[in-house]
N, C-alpha and C positions, 0 to 999 in steps of 0.2 A: 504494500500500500504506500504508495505517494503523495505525504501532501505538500503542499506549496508554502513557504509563510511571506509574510509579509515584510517587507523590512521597515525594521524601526525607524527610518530617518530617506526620507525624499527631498529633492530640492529641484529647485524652478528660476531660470532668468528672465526678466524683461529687463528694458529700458525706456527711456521717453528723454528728447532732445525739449528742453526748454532754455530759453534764450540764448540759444547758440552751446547749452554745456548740457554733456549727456549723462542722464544719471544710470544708475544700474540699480534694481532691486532685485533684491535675494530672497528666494523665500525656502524657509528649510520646513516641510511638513513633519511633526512627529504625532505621535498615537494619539496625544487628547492636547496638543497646543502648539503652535505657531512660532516661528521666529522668523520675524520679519527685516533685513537691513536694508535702506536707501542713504547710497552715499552715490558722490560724481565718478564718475567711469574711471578717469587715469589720476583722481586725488582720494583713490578709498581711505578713511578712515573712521576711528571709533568712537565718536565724542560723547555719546549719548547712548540711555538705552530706557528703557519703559517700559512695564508689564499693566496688562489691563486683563480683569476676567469676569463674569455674570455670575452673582449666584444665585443658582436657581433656586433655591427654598424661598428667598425672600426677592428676587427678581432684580437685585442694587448691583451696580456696575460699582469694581474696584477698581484704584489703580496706585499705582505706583511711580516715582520716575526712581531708578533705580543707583544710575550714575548719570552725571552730567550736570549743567547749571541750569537749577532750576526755576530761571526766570524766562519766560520766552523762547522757550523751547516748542513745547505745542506737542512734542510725542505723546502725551499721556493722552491727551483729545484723541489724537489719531489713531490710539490702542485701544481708547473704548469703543469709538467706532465700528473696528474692527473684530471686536471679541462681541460684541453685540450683533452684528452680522452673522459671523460664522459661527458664535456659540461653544466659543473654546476660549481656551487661554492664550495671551497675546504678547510676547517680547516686540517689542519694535524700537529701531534704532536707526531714527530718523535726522542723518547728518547732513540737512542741507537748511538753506536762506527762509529763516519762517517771515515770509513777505507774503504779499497780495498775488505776486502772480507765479512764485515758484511752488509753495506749497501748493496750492490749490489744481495744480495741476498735475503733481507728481501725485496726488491723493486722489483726481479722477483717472489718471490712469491704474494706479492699484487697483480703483473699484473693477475697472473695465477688465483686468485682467481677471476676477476675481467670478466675475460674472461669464468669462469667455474661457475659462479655462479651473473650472471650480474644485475639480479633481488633486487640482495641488493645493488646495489649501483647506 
């Protein structure tokens, strides 16, 4: 008898070009939650990180910013968002310009991805 398992840990690329700088997002799938990274393509780094999760007994979104400066940073938004979509738990480590027209666009494309490719996350 053969069975097949599944492996603990998947991951996924996209990108999205906003104003002329391309970011990369990473997304690593494990069995009950998310890690999620957006940094720029050829300057990856780690500045940040933030966990968000649902609990369902009482339906209140947590969160956390884990490391990083917690002034204006904006990942913990972006981690409840997303653990309230997909209904898991959510690392996200969102190292780009929290402005009017970067973020908002690097967080519609996550959605699109998210929506076009659900499987990975």
């Amino acid at each position: 008898m053969t069975t097949t398992l599944k492996p603990n840990f998947t991951s996924h690329l996209c990108s999205v070009e906003v104003c002329e700088v391309r970011y990369n997002i990473r997304i690593l799938k494990m069995k009950d939650s998310l890690f999620i990274y957006i940094g720029e393509n050829k300057a990856e780094n780690f500045d940040e990180l933030s966990m968000a999760m649902l609990m369902t007994a009482t339906n209140e979104m947590l969160s956390v910013q884990i490391m990083g400066d917690p002034v204006g940073a904006g990942s913990d938004e972006l981690a409840q968002k997303l653990a309230k979509k997909l209904k898991k738990q959510v690392y996200l480590s969102a190292n780009v310009p929290n402005d009017r027209i970067v973020r908002p666009m690097i967080e519609q494309k996550l959605f699109e991805e998210i929506n076009n490719n659900l499987e990975c996350f």
